[in-house]
N, CA, C and O of each residue as an XYZ file, in Angstrom:
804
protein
N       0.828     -1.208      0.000
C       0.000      0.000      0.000
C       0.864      1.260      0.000
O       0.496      2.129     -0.791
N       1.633      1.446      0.527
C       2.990      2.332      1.016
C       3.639      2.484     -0.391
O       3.639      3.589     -0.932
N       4.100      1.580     -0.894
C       4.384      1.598     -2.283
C       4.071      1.838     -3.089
O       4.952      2.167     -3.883
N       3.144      1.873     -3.416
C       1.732      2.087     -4.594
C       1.260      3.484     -3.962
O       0.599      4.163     -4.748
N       1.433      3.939     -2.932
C       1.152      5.399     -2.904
C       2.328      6.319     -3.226
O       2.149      7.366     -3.848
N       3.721      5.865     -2.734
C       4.476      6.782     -2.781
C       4.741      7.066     -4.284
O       5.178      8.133     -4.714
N       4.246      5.378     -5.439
C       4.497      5.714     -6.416
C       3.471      6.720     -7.529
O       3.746      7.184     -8.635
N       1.920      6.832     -6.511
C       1.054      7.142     -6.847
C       1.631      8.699     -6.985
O       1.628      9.316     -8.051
N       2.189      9.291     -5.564
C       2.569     11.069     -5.695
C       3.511     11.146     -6.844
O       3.444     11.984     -7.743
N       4.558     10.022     -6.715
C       5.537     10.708     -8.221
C       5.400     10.729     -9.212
O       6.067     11.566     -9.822
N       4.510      9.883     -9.964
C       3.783      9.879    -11.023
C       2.630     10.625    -10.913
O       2.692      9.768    -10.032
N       1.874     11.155    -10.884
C       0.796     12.494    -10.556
C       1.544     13.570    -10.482
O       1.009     14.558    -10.986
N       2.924     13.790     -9.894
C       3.993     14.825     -9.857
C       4.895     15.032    -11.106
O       5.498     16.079    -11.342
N       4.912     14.220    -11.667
C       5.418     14.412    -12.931
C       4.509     14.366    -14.317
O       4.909     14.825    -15.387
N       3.581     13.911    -14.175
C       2.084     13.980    -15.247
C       1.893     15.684    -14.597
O       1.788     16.607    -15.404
N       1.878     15.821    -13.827
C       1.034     17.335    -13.827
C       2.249     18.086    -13.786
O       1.857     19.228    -13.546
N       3.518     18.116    -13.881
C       4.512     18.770    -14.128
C       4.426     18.881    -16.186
O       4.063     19.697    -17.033
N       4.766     18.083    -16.154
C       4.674     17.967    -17.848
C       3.727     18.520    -18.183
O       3.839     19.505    -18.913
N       2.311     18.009    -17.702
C       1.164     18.907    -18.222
C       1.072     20.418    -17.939
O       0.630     20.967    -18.948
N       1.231     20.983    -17.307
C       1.305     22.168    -17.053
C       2.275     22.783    -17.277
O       2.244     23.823    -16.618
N       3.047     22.713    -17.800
C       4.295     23.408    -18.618
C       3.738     23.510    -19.978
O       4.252     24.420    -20.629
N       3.204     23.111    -20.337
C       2.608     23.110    -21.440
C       1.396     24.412    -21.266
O       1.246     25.546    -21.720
N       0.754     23.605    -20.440
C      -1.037     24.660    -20.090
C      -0.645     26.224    -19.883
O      -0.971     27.146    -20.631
N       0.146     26.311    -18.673
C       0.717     27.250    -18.450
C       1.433     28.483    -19.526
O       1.560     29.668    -19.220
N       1.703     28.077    -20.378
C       2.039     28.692    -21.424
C       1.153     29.478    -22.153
O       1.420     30.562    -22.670
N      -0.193     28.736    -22.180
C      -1.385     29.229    -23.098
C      -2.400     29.829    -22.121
O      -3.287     30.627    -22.422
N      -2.138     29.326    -20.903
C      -3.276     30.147    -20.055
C      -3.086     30.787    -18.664
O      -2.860     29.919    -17.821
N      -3.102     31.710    -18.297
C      -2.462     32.357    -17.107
C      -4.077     32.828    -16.597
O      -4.654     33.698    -17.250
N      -4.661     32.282    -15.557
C      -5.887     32.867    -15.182
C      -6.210     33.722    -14.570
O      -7.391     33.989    -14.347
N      -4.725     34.693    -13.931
C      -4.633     36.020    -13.176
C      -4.885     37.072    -14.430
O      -5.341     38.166    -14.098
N      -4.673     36.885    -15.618
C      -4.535     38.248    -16.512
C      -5.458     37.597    -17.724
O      -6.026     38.389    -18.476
N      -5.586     36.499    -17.885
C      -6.402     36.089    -19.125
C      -7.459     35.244    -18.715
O      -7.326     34.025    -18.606
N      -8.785     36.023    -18.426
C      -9.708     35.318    -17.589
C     -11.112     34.696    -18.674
O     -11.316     35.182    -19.786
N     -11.730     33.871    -18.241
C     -12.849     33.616    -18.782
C     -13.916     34.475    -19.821
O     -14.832     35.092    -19.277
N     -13.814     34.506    -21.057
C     -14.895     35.658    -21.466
C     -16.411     35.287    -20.900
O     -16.810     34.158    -20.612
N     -17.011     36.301    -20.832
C     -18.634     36.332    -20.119
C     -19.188     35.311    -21.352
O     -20.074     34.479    -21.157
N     -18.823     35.422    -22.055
C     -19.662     34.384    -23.102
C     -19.675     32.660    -23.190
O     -20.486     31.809    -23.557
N     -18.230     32.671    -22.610
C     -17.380     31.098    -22.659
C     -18.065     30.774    -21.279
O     -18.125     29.545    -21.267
N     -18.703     31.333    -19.915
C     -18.427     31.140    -18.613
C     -19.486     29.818    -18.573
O     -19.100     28.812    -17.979
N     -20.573     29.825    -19.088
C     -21.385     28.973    -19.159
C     -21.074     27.549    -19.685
O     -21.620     26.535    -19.250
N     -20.210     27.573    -20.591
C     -19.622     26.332    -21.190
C     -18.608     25.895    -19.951
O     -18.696     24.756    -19.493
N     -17.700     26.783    -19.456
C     -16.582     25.979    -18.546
C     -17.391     25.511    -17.635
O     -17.444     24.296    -17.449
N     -18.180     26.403    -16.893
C     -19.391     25.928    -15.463
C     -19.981     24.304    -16.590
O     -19.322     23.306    -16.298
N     -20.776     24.127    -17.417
C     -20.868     22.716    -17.807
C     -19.927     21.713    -17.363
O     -20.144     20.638    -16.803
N     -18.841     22.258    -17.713
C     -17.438     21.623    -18.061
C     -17.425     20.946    -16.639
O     -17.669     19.761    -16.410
N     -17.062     22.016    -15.641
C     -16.798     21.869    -14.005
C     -17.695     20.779    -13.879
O     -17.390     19.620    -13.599
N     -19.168     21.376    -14.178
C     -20.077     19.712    -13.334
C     -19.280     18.589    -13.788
O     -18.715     17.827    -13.003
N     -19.213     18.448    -15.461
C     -19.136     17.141    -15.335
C     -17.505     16.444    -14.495
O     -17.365     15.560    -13.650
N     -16.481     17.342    -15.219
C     -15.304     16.785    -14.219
C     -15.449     16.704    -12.755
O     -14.814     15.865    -12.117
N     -16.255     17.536    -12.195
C     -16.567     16.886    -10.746
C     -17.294     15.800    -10.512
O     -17.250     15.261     -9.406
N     -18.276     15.193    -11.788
C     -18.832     14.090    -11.367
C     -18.234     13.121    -12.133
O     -18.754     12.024    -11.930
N     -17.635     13.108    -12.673
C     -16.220     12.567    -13.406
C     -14.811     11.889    -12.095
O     -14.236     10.808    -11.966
N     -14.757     13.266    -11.333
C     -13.644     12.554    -10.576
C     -14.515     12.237     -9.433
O     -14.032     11.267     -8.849
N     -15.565     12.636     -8.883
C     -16.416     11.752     -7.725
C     -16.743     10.163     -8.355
O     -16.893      9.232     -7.564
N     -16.800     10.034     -9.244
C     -17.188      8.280     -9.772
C     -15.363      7.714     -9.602
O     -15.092      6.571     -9.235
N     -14.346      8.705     -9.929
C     -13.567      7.623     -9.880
C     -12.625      7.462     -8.260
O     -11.837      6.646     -7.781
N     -13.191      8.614     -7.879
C     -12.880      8.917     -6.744
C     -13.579      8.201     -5.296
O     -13.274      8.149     -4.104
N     -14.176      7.929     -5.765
C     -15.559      6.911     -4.874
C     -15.481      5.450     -5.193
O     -15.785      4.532     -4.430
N     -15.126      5.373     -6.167
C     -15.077      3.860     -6.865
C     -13.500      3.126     -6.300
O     -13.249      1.999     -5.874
N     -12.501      4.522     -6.563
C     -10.992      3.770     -5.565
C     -11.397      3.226     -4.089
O     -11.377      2.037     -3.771
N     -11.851      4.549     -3.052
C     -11.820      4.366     -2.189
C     -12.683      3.213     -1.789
O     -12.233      2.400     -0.981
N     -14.127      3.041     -2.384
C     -14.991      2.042     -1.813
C     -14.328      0.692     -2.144
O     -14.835     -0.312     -1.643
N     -13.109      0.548     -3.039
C     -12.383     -0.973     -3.674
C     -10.989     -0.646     -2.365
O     -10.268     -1.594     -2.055
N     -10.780      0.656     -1.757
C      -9.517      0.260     -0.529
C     -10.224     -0.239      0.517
O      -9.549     -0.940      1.271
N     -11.804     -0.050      0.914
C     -12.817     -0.531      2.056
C     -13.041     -2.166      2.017
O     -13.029     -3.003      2.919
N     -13.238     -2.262      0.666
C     -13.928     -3.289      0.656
C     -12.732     -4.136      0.459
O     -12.861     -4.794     -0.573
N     -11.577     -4.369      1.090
C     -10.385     -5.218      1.087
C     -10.530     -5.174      2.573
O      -9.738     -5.928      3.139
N     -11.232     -4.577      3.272
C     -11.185     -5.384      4.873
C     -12.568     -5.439      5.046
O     -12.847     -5.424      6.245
N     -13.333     -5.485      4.472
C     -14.552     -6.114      4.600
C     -14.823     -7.857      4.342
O     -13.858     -8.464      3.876
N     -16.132     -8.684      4.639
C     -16.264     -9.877      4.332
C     -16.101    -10.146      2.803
O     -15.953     -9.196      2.034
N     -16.123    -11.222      2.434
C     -16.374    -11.293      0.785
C     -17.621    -11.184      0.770
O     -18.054    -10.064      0.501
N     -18.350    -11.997      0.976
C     -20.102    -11.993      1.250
C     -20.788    -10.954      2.514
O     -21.001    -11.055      3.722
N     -21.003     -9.802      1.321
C     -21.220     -8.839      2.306
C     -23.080     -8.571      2.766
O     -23.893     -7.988      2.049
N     -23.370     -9.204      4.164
C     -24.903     -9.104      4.154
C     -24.838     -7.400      4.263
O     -23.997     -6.589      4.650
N     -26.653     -7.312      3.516
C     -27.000     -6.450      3.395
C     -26.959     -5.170      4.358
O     -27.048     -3.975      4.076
N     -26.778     -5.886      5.714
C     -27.243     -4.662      6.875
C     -25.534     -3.821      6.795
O     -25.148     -2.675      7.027
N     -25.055     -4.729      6.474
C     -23.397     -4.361      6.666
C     -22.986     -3.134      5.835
O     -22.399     -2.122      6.217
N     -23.594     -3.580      4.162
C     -23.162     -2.561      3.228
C     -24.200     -1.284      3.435
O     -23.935     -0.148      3.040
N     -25.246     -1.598      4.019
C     -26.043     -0.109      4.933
C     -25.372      0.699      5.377
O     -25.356      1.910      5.159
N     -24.408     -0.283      6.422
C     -23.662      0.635      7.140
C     -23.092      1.199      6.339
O     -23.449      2.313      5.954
N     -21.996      0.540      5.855
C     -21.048      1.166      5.339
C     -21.161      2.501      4.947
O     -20.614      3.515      5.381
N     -22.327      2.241      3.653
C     -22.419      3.627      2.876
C     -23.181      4.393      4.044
O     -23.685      5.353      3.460
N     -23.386      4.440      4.833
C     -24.338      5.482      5.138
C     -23.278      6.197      6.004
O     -23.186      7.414      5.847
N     -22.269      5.449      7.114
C     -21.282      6.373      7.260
C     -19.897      6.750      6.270
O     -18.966      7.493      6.583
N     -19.999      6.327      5.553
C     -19.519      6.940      3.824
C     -20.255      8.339      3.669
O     -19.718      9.423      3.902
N     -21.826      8.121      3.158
C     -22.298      9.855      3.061
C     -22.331     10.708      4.333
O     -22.316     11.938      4.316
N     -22.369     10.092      5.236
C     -21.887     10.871      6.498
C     -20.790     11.473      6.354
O     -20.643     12.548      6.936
N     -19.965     11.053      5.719
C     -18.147     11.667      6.139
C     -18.783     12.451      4.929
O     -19.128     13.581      5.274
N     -18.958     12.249      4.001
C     -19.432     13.186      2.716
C     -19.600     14.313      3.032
O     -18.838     15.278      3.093
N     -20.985     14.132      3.309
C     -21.534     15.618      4.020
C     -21.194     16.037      5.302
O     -21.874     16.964      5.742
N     -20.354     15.609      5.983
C     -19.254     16.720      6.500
C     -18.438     17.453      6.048
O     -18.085     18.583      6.387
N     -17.960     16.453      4.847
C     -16.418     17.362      4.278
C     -17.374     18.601      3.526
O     -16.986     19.768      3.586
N     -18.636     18.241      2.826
C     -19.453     19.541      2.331
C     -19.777     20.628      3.307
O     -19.545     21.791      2.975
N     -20.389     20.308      4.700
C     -20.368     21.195      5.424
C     -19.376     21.742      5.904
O     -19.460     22.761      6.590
N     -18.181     21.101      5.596
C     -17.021     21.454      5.991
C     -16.134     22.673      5.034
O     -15.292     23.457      5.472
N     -16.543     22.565      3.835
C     -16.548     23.251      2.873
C     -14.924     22.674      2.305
O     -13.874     23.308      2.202
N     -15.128     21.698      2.102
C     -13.874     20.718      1.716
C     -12.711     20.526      3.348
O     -11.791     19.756      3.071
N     -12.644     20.904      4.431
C     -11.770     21.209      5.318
C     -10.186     21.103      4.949
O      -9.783     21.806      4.021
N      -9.664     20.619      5.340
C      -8.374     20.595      5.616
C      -7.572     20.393      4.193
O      -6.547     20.996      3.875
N      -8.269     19.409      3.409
C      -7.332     19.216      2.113
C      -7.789     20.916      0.922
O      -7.016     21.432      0.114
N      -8.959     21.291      1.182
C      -9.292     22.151      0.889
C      -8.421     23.304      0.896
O      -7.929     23.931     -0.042
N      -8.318     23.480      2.357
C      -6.823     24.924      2.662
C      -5.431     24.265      1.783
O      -4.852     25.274      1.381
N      -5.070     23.703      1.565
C      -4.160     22.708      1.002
C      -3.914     23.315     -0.562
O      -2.888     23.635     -1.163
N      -5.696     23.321     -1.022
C      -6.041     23.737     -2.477
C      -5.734     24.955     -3.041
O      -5.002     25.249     -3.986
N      -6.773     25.958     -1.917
C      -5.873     27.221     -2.117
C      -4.973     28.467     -1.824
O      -4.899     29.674     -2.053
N      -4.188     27.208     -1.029
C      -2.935     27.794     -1.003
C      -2.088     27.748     -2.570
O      -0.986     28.279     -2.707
N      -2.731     27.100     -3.579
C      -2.127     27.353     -4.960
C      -2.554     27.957     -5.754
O      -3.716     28.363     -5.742
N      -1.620     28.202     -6.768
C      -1.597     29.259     -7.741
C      -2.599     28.922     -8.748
O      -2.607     28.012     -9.576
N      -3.663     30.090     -8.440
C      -4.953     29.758     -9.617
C      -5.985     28.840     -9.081
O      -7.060     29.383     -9.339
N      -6.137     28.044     -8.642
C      -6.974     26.840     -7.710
C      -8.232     27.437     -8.002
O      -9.212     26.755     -8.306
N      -8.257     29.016     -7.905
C      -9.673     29.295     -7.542
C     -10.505     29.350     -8.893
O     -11.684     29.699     -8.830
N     -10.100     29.114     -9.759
C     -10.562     29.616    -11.868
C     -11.269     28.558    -12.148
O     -10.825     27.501    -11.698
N     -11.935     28.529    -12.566
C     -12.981     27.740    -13.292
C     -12.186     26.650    -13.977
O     -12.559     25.513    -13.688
N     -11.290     26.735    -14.724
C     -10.532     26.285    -16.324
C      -9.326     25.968    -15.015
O      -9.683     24.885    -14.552
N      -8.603     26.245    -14.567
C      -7.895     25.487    -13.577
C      -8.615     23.922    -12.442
O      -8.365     22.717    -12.416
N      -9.334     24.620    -11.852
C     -10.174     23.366    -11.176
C     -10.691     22.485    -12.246
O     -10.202     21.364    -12.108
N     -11.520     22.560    -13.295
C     -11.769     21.587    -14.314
C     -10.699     20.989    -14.825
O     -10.745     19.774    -14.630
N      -9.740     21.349    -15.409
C      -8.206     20.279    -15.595
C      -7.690     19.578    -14.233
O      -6.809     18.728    -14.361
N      -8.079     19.814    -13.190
C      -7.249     19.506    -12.287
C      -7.976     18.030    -11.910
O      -7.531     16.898    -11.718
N      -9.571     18.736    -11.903
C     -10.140     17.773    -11.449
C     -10.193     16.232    -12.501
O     -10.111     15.029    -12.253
N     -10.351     16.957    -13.601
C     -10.106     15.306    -15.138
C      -8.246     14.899    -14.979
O      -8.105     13.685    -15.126
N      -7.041     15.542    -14.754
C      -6.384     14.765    -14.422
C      -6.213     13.660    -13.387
O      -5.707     12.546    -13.518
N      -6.860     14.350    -12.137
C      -6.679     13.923    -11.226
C      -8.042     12.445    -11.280
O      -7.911     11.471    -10.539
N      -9.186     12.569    -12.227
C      -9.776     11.733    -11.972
C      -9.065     10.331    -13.114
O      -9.079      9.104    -13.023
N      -8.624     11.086    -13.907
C      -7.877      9.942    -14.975
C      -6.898      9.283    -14.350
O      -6.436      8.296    -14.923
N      -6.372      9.670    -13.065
C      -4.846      9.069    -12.624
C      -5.221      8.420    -11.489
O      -4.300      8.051    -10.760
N      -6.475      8.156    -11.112
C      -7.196      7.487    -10.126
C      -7.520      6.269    -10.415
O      -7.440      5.330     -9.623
N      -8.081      6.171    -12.086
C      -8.934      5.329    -12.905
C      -7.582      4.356    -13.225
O      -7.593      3.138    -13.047
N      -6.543      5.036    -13.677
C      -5.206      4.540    -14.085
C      -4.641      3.118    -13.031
O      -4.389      1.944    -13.302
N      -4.604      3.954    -11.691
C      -4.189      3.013    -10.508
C      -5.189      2.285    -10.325
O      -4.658      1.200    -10.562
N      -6.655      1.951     -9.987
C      -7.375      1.011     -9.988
C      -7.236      0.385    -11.144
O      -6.248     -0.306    -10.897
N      -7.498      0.173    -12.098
C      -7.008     -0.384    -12.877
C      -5.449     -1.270    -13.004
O      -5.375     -2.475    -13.243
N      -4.648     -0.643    -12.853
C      -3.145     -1.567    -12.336
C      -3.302     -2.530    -11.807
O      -3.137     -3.647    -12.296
N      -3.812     -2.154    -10.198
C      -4.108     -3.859     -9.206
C      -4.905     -3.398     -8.150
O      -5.304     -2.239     -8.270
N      -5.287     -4.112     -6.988
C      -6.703     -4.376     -6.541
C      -5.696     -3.613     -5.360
O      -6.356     -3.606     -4.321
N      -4.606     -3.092     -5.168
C      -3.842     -2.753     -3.985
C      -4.679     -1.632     -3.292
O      -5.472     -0.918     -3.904
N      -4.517     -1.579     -2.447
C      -4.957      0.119     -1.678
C      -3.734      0.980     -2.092
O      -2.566      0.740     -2.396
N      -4.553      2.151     -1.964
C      -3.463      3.147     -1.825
C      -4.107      4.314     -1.128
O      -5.184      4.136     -0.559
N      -3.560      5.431     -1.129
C      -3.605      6.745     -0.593
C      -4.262      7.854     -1.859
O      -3.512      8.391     -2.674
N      -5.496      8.034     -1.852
C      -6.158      9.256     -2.970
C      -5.310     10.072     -2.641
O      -4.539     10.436     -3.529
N      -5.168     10.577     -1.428
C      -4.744     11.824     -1.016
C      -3.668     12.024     -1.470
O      -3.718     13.053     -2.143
N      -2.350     11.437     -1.470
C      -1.179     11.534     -2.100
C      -1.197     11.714     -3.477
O      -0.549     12.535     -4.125
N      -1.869     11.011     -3.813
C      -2.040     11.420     -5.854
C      -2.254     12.661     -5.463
O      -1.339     13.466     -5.635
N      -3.289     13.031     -4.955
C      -3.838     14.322     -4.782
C      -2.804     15.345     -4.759
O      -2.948     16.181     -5.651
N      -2.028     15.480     -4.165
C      -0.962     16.328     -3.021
C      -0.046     16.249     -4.433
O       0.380     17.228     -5.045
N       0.154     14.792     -4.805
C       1.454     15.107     -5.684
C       1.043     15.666     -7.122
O       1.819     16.278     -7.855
N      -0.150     15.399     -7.390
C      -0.357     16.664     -8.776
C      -0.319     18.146     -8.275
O       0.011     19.027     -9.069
N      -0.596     18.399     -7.180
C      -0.436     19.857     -6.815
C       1.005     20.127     -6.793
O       1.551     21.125     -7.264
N       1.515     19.236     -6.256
C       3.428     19.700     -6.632
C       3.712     20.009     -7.803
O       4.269     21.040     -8.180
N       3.192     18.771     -8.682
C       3.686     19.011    -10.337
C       3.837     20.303    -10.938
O       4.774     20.895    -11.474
N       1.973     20.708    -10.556
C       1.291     21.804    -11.565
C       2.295     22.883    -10.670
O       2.885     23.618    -11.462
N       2.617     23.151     -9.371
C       2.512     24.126     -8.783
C       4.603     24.648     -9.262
O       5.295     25.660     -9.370
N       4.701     23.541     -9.354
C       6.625     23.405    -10.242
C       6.556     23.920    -11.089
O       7.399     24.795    -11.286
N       5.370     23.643    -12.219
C       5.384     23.953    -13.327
C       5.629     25.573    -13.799
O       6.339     26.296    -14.497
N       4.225     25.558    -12.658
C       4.039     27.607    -12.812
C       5.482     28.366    -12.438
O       5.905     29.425    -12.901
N       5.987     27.644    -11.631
C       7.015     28.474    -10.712
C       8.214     28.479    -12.050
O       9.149     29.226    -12.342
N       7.661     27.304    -12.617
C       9.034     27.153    -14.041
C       8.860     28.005    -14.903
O       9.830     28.678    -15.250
N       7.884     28.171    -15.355
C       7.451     28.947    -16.465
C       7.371     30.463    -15.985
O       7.706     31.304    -16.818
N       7.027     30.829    -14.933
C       6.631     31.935    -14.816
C       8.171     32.444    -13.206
O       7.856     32.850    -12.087
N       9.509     32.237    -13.652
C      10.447     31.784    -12.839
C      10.418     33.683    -12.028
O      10.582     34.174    -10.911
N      10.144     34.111    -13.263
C      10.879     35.844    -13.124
C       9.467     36.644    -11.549
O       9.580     37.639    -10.834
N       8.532     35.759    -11.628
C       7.357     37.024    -10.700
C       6.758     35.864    -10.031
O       5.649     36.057     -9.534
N       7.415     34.388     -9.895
C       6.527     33.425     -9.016
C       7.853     32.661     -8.503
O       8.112     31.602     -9.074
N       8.792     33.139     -7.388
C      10.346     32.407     -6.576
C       9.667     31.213     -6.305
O       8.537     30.743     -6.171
N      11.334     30.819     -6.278
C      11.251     29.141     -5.483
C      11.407     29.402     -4.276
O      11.565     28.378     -3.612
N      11.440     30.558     -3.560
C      11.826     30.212     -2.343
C       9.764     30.792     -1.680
O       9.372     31.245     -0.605
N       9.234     30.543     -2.609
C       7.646     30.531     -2.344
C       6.899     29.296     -2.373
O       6.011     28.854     -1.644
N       7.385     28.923     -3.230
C       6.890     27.254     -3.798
C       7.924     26.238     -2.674
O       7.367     25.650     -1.747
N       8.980     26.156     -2.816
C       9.578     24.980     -1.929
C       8.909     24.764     -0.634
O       8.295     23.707     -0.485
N       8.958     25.863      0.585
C       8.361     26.156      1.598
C       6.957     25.402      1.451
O       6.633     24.506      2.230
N       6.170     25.818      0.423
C       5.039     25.075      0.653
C       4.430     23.887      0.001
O       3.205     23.768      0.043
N       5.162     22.996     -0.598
C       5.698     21.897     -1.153
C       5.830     21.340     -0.062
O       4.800     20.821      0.367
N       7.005     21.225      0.745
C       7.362     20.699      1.745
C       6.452     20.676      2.927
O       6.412     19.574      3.474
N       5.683     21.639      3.485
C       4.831     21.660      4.229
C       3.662     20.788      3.845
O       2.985     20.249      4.721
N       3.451     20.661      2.794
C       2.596     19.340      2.327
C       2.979     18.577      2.338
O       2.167     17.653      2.371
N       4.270     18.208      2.326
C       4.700     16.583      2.530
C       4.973     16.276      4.049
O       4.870     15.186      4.612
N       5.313     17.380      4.538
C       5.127     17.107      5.648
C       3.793     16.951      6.608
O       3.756     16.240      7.612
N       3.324     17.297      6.392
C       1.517     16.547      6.425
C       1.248     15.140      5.944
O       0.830     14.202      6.623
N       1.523     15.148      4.802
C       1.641     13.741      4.846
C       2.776     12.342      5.623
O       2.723     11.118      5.744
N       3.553     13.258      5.927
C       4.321     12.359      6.114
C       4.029     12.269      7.957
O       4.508     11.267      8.486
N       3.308     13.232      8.855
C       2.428     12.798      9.859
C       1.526     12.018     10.025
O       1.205     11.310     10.980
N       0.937     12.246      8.600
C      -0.042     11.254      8.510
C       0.052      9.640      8.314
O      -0.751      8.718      8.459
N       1.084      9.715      8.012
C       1.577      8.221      7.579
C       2.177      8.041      9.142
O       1.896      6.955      9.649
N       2.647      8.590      9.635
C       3.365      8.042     10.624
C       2.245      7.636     11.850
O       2.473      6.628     12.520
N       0.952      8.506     12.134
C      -0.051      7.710     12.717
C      -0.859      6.921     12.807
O      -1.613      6.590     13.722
N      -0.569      6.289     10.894
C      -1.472      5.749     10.791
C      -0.428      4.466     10.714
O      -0.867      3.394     11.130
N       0.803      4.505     10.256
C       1.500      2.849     10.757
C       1.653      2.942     12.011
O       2.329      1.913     12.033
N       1.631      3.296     13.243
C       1.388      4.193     14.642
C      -0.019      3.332     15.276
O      -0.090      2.773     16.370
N      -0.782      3.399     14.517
C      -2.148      2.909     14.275
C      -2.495      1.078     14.137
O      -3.205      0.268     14.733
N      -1.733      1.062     13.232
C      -1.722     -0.507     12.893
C      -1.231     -1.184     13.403
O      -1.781     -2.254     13.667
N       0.492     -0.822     13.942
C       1.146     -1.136     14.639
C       0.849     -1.595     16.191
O       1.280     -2.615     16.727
N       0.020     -0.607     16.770
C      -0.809     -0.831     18.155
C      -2.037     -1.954     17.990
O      -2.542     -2.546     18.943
N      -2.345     -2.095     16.852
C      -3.658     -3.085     16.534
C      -2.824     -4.267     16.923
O      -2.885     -4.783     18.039
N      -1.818     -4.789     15.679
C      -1.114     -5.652     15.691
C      -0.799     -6.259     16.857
O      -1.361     -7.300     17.197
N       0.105     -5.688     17.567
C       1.045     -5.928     19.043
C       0.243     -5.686     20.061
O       0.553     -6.331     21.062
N      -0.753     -4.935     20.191
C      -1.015     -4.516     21.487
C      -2.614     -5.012     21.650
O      -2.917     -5.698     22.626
N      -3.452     -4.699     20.822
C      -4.846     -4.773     21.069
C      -5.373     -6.507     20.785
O      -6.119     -7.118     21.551
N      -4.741     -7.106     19.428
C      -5.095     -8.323     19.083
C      -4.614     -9.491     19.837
O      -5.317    -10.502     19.821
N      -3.027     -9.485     20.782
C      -2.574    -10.294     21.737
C      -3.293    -10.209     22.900
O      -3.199    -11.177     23.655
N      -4.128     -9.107     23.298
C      -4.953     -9.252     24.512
C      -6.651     -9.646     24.281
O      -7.534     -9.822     25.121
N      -6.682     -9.688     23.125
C      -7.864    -10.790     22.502
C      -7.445    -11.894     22.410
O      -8.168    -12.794     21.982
């Protein structure tokens, strides 16, 4: 799982590096914004890549669940499941995305119509990619995190003269370092299952 995620950020980090060296070139959304005429077509656009990366985004995670679930799953069980599934849902909505959210825009452009719609169809294509590979778990979130490195390299590349590295590194790193807490409580986590909780069963 560990593996297949870490390989999940570097590949998402280098797909959205490449890609956006490219994008970046043709579209800068601080000075070249949406015409009033086009706005209606990108808003289309947005729904569907959001329901685009919620199918593939829902479809990973419910295939990392259902690897510690029964094979024969009675009905009352998969109740549960999903129902505290849309529970966490509609928190993170009332939450107004929380925590990975601040994460979002803290980057360059995040907030544009035509930015979030690419972000969201890469990010749902590189989801679809890894399920597809093998039945492994992994970490969404890290894909996640590591296309924001890519794209966020990219800009800083292209646009070297009015966007420093010493803006981008700082907060690069502060995202990995989040993750890399996170990983540490959660083998922290397993680790105590293992040794501590299952020998006194």
């Amino acid at each position: 799982m560990l593996v297949k995620s870490v390989i999940g950020y570097g590949l998402a980090a280098v797909i959205a590096y490449a890609l956006w060296i490219v994008i970046s070139r043709f579209m800068n959304e601080k000075y070249n914004m949406v015409k009033k005429e086009n706005r209606l077509k990108w808003r289309i656009l947005q729904w569907g890549a959001t329901g685009f990366l919620w199918y593939s985004w829902l479809s990973h995670d419910m295939a990392n669940i259902a690897v510690f679930l029964p094979r024969e799953l009675p009905f009352w069980m998969l109740a549960g499941v999903m129902s505290i599934l849309c529970g966490w849902l509609g928190f993170i909505f009332w939450g107004h995305g929380g925590k990975i959210q601040k994460i979002v825009l803290e980057k360059s452009g995040t907030r544009f119509i035509r930015s979030a719609t690419i972000i969201d169809c890469v990010y749902a294509l590189i989801l679809i990619y890894f399920k597809q590979m093998n039945e492994i778990p992994m970490s969404t979130t890290w894909v996640f995190v590591g296309l924001l490195t890519g794209r966020e390299l990219a800009i800083a590349t292209t646009y070297r003269a009015s966007y420093k590295a010493g803006y981008v590194f700082p907060l690069i790193g502060k995202d990995f370092l989040k993750m890399m807490i996170g990983l540490g409580v959660s083998v922290a986590l397993a680790l105590s299952i293992h040794y501590i909780l299952e020998p006194a069963t």
